[in-house]
MARNUTI-982284 format. One record per atom (N, C-alpha, C): residue number from 0; residue in one letter; chain; atom name; x, y, z. Coordinates in nm, 4 decimals, padded with zeros to 6 digits. Layout:
REM residues N
<NUM; "a"; "A"; "CA"; <X; Y; Z>>
...
END
This chain:
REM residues 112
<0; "x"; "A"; "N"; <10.5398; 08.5514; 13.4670>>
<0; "x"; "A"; "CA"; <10.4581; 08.6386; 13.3854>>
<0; "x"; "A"; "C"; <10.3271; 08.5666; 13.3542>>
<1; "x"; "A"; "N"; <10.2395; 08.6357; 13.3591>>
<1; "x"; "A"; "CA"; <10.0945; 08.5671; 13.3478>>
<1; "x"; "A"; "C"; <10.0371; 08.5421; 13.1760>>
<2; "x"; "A"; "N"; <09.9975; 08.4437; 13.1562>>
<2; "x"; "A"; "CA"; <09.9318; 08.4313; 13.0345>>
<2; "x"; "A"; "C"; <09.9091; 08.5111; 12.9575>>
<3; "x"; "A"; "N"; <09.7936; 08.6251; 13.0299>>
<3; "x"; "A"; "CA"; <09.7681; 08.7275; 12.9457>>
<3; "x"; "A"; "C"; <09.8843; 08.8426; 12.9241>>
<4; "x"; "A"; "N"; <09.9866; 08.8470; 12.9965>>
<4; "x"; "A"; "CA"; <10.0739; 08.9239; 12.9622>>
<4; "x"; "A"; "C"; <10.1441; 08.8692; 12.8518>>
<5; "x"; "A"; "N"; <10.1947; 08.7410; 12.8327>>
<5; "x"; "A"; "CA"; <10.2528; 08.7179; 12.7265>>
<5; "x"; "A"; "C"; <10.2045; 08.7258; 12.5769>>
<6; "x"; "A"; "N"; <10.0812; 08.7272; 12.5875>>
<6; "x"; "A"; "CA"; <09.9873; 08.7360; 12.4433>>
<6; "x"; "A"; "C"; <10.0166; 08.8901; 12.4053>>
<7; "x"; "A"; "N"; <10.0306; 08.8961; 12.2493>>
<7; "x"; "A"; "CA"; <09.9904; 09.0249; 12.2589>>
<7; "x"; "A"; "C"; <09.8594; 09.0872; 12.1971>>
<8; "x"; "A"; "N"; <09.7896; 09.1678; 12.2375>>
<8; "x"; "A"; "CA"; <09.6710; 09.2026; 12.2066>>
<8; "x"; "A"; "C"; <09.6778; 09.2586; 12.0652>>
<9; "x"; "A"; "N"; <09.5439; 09.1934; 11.9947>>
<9; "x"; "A"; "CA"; <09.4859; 09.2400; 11.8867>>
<9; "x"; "A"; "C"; <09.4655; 09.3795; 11.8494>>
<10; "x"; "A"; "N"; <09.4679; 09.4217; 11.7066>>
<10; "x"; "A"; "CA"; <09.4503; 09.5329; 11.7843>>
<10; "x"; "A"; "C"; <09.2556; 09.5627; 11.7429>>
<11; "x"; "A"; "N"; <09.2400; 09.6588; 11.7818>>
<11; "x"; "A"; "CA"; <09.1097; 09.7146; 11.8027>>
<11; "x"; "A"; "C"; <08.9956; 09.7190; 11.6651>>
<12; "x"; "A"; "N"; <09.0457; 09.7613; 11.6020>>
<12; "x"; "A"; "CA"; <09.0040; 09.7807; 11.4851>>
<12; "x"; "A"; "C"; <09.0946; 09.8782; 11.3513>>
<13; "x"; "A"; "N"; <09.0388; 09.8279; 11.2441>>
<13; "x"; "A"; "CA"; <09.1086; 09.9125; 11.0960>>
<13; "x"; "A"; "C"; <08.9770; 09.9520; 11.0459>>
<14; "x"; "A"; "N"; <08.9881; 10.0620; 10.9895>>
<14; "x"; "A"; "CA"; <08.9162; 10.1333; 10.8903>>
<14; "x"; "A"; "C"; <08.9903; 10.0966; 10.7713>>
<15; "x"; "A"; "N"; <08.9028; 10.0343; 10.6910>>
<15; "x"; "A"; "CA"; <09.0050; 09.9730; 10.5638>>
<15; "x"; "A"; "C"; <08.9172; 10.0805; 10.4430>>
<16; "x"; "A"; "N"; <09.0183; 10.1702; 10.3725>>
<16; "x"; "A"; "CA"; <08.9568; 10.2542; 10.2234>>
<16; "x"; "A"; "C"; <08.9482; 10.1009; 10.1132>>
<17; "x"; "A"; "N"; <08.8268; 10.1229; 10.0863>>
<17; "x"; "A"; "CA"; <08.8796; 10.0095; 10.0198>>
<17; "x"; "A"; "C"; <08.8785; 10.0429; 09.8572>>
<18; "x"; "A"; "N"; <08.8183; 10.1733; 09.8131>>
<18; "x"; "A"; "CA"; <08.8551; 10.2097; 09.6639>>
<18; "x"; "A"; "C"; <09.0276; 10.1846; 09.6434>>
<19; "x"; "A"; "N"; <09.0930; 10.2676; 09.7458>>
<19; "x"; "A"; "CA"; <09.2398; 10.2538; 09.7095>>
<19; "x"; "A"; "C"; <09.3051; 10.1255; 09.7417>>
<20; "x"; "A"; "N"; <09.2706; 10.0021; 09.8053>>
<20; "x"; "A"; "CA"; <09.2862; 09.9128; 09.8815>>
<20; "x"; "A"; "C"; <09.3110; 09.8580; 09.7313>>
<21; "x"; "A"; "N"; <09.1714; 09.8507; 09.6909>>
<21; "x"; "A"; "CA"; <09.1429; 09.7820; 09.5346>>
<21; "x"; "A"; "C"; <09.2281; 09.8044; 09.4128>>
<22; "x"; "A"; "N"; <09.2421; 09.8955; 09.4376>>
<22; "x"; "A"; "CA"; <09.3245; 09.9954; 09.2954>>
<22; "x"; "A"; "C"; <09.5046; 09.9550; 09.3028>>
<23; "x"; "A"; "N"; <09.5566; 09.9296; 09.4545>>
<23; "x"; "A"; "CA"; <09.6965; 09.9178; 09.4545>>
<23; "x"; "A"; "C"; <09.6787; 09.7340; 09.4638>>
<24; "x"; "A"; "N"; <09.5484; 09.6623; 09.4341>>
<24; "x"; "A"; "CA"; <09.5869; 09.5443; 09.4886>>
<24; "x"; "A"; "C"; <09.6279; 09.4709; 09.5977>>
<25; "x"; "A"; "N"; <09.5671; 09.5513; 09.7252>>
<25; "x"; "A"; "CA"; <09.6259; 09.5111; 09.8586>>
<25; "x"; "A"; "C"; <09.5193; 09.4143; 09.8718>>
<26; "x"; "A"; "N"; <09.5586; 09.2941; 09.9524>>
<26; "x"; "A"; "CA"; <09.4868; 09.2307; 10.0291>>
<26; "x"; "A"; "C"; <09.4165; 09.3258; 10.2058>>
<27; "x"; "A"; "N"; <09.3174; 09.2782; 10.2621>>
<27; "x"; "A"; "CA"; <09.2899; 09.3678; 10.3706>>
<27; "x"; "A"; "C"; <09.3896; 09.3259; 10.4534>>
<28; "x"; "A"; "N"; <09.4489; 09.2205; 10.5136>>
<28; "x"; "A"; "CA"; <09.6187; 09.1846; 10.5725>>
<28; "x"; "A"; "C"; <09.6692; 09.3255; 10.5220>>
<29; "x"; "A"; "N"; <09.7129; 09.3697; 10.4028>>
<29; "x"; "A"; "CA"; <09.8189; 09.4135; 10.3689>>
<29; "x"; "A"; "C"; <09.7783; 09.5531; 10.3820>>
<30; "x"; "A"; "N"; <09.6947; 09.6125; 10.3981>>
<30; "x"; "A"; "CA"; <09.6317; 09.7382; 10.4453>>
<30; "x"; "A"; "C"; <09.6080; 09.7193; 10.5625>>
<31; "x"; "A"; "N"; <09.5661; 09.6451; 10.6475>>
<31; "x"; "A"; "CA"; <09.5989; 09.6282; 10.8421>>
<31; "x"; "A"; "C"; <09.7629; 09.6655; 10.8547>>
<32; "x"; "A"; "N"; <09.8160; 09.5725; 10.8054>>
<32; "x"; "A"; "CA"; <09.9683; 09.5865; 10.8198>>
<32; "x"; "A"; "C"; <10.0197; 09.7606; 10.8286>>
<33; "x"; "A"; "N"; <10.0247; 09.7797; 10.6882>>
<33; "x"; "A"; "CA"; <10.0384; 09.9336; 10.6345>>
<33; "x"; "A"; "C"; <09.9200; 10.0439; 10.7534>>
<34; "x"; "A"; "N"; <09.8370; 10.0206; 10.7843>>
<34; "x"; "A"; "CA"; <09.8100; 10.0902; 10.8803>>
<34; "x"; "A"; "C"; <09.8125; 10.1135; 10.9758>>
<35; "x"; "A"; "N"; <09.8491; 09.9953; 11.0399>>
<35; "x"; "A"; "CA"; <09.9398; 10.0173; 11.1860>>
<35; "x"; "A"; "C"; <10.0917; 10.0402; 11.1372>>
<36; "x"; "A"; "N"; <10.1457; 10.0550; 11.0145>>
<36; "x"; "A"; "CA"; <10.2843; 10.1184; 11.0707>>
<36; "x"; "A"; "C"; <10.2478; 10.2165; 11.0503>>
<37; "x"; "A"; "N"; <10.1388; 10.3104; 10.9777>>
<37; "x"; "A"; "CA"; <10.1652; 10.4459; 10.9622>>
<37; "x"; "A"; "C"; <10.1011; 10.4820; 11.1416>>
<38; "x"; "A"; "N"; <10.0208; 10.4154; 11.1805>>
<38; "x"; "A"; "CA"; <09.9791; 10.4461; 11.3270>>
<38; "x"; "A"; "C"; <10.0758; 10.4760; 11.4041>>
<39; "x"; "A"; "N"; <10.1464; 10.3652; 11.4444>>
<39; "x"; "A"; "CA"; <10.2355; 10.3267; 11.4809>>
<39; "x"; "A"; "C"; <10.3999; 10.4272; 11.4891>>
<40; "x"; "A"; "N"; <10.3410; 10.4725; 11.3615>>
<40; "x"; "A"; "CA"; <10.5309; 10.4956; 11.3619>>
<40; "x"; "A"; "C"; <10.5277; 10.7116; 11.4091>>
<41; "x"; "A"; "N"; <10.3699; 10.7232; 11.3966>>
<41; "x"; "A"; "CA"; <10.3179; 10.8482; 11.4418>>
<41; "x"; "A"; "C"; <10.3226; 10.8667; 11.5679>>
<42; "x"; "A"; "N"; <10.3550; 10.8055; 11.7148>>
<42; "x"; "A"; "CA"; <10.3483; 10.8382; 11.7907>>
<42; "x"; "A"; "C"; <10.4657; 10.9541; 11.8697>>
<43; "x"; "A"; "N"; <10.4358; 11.0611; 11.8869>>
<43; "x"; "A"; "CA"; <10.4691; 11.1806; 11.9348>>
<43; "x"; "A"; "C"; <10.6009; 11.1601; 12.0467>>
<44; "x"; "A"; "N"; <10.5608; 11.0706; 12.1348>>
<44; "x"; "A"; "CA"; <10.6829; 11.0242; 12.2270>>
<44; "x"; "A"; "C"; <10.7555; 10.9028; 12.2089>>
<45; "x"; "A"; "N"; <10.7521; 10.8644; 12.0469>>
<45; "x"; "A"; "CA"; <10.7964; 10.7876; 11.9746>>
<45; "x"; "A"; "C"; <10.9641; 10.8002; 12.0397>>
<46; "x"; "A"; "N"; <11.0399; 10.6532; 12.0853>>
<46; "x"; "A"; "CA"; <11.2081; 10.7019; 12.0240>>
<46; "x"; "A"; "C"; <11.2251; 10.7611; 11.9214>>
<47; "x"; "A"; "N"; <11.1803; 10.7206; 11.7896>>
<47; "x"; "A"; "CA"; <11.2279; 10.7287; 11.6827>>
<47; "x"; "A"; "C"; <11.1393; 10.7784; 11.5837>>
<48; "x"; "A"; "N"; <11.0933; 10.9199; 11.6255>>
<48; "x"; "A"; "CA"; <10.9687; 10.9349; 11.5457>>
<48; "x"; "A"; "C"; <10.9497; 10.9453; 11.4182>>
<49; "x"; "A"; "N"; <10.8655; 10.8627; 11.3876>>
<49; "x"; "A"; "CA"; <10.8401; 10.8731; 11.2264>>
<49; "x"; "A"; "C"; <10.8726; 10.7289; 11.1826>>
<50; "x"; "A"; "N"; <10.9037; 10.6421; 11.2505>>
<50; "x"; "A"; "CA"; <10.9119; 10.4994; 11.2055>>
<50; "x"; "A"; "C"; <10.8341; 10.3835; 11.3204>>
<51; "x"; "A"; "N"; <10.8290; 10.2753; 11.2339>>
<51; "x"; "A"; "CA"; <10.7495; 10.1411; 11.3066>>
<51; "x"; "A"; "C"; <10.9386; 10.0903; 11.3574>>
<52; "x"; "A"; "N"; <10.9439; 10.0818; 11.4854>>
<52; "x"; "A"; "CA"; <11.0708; 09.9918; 11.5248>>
<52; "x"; "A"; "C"; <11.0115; 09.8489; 11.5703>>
<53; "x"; "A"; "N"; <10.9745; 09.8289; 11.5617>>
<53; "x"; "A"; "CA"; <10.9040; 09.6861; 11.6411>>
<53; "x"; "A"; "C"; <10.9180; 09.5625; 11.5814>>
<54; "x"; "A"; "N"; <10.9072; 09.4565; 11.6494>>
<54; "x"; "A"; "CA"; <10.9721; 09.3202; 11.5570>>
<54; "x"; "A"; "C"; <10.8354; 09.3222; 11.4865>>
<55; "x"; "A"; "N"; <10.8285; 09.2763; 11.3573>>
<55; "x"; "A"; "CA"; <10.7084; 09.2132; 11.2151>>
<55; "x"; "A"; "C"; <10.6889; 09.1476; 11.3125>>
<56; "x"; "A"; "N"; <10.7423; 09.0571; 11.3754>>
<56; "x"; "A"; "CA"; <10.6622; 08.9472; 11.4616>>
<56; "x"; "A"; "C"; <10.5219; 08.9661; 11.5210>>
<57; "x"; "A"; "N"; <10.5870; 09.1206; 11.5806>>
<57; "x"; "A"; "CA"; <10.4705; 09.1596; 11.6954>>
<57; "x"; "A"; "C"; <10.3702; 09.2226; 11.6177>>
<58; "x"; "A"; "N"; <10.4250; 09.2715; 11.5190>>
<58; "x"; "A"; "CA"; <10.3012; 09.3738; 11.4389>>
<58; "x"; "A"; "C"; <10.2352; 09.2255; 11.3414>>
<59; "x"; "A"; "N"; <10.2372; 09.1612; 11.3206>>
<59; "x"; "A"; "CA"; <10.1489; 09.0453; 11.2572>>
<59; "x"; "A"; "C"; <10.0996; 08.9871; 11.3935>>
<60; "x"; "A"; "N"; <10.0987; 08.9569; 11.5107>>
<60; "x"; "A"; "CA"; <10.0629; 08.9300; 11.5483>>
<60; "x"; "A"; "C"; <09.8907; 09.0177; 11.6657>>
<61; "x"; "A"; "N"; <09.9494; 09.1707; 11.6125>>
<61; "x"; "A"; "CA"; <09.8364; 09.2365; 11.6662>>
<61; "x"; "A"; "C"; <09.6629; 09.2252; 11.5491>>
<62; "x"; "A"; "N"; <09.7145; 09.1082; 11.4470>>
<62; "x"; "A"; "CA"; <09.6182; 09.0881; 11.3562>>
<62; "x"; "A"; "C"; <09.6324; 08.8983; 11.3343>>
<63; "x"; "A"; "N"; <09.6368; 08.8636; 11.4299>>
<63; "x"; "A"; "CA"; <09.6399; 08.7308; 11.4139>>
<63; "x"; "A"; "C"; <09.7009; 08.6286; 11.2947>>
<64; "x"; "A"; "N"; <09.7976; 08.7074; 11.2329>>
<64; "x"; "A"; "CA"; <09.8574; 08.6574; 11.1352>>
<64; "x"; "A"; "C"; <10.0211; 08.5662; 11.1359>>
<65; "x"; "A"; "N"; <10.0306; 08.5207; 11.1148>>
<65; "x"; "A"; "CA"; <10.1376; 08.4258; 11.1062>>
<65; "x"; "A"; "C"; <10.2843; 08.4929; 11.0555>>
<66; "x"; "A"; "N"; <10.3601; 08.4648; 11.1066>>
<66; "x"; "A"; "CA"; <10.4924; 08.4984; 11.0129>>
<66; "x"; "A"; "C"; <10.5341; 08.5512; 10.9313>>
<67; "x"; "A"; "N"; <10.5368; 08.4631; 10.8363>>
<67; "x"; "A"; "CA"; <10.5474; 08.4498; 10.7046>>
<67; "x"; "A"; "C"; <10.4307; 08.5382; 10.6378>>
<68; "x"; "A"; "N"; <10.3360; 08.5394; 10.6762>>
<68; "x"; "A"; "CA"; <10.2572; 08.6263; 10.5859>>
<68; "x"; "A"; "C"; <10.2265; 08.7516; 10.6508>>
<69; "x"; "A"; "N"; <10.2958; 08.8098; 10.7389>>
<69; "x"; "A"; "CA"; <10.3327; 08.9267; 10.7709>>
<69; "x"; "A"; "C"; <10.4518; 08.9832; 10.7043>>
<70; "x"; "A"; "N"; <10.5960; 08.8865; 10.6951>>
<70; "x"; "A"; "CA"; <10.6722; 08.9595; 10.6064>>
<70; "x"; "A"; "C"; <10.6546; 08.9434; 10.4751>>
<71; "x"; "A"; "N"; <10.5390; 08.8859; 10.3689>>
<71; "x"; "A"; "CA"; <10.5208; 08.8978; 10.2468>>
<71; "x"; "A"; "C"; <10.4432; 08.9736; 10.2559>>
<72; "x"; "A"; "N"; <10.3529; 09.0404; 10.3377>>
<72; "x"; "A"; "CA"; <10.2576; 09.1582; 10.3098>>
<72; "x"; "A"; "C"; <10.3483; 09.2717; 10.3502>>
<73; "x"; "A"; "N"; <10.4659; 09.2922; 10.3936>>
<73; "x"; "A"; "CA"; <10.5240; 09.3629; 10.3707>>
<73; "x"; "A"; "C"; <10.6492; 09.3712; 10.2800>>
<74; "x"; "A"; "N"; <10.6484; 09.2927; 10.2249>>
<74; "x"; "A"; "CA"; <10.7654; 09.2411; 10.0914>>
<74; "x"; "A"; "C"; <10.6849; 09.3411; 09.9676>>
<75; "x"; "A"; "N"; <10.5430; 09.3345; 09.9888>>
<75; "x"; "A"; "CA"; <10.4518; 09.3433; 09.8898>>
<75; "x"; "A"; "C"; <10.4185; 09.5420; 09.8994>>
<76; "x"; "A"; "N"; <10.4072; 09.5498; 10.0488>>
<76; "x"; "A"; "CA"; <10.4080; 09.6915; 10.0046>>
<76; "x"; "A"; "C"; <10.5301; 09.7600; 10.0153>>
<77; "x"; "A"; "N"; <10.6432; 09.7084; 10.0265>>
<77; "x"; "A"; "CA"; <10.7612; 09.7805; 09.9697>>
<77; "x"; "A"; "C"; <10.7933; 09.7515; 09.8374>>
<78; "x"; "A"; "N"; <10.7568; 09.6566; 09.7526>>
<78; "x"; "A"; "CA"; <10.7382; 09.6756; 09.6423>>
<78; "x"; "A"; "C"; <10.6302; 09.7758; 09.5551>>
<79; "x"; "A"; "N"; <10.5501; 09.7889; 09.6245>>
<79; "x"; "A"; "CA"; <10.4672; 09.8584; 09.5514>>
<79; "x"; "A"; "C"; <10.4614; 10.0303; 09.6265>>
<80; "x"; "A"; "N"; <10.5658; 10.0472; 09.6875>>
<80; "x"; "A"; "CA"; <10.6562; 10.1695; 09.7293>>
<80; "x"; "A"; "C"; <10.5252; 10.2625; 09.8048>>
<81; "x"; "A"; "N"; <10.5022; 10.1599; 09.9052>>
<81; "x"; "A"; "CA"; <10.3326; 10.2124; 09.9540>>
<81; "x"; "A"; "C"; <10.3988; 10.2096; 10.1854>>
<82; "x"; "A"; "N"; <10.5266; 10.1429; 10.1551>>
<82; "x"; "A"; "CA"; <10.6350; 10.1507; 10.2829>>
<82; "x"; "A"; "C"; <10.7613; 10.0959; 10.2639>>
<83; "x"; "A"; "N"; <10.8469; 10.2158; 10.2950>>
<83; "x"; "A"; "CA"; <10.9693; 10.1949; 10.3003>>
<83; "x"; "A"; "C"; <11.0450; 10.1400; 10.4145>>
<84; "x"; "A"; "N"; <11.1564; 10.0780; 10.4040>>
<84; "x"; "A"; "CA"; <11.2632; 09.9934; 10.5114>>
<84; "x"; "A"; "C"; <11.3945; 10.0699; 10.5152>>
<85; "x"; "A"; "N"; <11.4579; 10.1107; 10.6099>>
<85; "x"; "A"; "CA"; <11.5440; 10.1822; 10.6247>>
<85; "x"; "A"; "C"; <11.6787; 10.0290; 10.6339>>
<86; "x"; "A"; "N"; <11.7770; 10.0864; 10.5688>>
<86; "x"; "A"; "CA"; <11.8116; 09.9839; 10.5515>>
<86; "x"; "A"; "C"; <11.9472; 09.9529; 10.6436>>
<87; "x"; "A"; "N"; <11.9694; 10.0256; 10.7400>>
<87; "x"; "A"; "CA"; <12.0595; 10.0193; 10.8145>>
<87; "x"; "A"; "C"; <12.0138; 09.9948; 10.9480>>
<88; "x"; "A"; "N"; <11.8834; 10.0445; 11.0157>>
<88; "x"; "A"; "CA"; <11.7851; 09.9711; 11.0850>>
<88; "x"; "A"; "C"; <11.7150; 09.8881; 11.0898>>
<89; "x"; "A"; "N"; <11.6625; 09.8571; 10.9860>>
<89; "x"; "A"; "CA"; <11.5419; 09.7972; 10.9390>>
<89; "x"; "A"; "C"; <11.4260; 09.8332; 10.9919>>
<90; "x"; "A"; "N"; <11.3932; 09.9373; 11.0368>>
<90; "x"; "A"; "CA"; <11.2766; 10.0300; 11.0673>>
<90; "x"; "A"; "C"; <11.2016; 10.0818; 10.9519>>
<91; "x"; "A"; "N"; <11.0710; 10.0599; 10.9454>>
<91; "x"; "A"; "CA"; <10.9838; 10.0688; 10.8462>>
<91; "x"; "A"; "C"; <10.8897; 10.1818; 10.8781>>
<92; "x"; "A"; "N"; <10.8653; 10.2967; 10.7960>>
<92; "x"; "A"; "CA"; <10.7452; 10.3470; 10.7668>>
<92; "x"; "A"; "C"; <10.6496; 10.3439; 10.6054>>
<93; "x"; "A"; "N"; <10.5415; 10.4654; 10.6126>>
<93; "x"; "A"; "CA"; <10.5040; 10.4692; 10.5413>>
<93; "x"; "A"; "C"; <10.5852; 10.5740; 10.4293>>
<94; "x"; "A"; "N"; <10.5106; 10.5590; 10.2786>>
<94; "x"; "A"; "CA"; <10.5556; 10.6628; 10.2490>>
<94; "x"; "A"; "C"; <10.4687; 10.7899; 10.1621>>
<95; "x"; "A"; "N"; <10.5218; 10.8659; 10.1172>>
<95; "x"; "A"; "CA"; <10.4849; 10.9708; 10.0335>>
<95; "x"; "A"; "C"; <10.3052; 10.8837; 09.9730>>
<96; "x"; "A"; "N"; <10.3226; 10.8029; 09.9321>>
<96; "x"; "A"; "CA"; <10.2640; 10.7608; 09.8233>>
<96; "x"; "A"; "C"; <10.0874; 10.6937; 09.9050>>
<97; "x"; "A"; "N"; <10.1795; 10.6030; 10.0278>>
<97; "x"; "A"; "CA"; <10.0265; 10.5744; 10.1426>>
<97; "x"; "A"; "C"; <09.9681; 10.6841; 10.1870>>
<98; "x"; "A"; "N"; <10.0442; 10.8163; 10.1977>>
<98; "x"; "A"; "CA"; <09.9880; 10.9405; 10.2580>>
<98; "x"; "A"; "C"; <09.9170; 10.9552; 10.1492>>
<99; "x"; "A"; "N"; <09.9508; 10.9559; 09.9699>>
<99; "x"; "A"; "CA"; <09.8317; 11.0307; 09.9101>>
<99; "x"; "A"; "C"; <09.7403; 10.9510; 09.8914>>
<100; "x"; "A"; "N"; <09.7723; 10.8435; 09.8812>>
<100; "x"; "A"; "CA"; <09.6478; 10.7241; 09.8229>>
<100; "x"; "A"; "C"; <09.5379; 10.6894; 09.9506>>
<101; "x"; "A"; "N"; <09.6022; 10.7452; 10.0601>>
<101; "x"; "A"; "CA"; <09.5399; 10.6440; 10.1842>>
<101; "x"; "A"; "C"; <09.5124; 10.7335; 10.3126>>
<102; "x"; "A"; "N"; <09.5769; 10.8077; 10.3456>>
<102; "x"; "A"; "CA"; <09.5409; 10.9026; 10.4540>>
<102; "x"; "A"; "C"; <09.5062; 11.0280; 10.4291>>
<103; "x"; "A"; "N"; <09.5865; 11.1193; 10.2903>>
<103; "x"; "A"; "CA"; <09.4848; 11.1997; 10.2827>>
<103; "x"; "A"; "C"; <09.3337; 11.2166; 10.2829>>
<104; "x"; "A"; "N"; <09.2651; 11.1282; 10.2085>>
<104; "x"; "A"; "CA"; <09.1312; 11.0617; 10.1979>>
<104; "x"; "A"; "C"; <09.0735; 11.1267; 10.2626>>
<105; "x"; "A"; "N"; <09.1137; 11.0755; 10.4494>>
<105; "x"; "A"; "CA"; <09.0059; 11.1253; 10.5703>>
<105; "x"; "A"; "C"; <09.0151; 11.2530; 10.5632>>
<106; "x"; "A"; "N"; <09.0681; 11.3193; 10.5389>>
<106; "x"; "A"; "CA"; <09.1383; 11.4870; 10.5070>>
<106; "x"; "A"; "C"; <09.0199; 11.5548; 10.4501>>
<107; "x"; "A"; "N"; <09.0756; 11.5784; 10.3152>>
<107; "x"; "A"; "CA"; <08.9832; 11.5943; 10.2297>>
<107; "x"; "A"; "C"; <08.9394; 11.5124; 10.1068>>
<108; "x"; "A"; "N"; <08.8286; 11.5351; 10.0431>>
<108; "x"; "A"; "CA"; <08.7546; 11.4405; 09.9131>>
<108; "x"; "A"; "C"; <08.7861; 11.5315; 09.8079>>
<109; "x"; "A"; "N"; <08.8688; 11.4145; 09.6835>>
<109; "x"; "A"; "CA"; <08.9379; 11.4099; 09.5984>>
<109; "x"; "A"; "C"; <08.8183; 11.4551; 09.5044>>
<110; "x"; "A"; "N"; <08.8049; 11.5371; 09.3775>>
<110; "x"; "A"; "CA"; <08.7197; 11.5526; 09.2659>>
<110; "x"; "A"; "C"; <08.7635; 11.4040; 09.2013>>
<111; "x"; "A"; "N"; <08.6762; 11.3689; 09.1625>>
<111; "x"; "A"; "CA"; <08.6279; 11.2787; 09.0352>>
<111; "x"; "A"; "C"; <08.6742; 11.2918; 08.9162>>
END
């Protein structure tokens, strides 16, 4: 297997909100994270649609992040109930709460 196959690619870019980013206390890690699983777990010819199945390994690593601080940025938004862990899989999405704080947004603009 060739070099570049074994790496795995970065990913492309995040659009980070950062009013709500600020407000729940995320680090931008922890909103990359949370946005590739909600990406992620959206794909249509998904096995398992509606969830991130993939090792944390690989998803910290499409942001150059280490280990360990891939599963505390996600320690952090399942505490703060912003993604849930299924607990018989351990398959992670987003939840109720990232949809209102975080993806509705691009949708529509909230009154003041």
């Amino acid at each position: 297997m060739s070099e570049k196959k074994k790496r795995t690619e970065l990913a492309d870019f995040t659009t980070i909100k950062h009013h709500p980013r600020v407000m729940h206390d995320l680090s931008n890690n922890d909103y990359c994270i949370a946005s590739a699983i909600f990406t992620l777990s959206h794909n249509p010819q998904s096995t398992f649609p509606g969830w991130y199945y993939g090792k944390i390994e690989t998803l910290g690593k499409k942001f150059n992040l280490g280990r360990a601080t891939t599963y505390r940025s996600i320690e952090k938004l399942i505490e703060k109930e912003l993604v849930e862990k299924n607990n018989d899989t351990g398959f992670l999405r987003t939840t109720q709460l990232w949809w209102n704080e975080f993806e509705s947004l691009r949708l529509v603009k909230k009154d003041d």
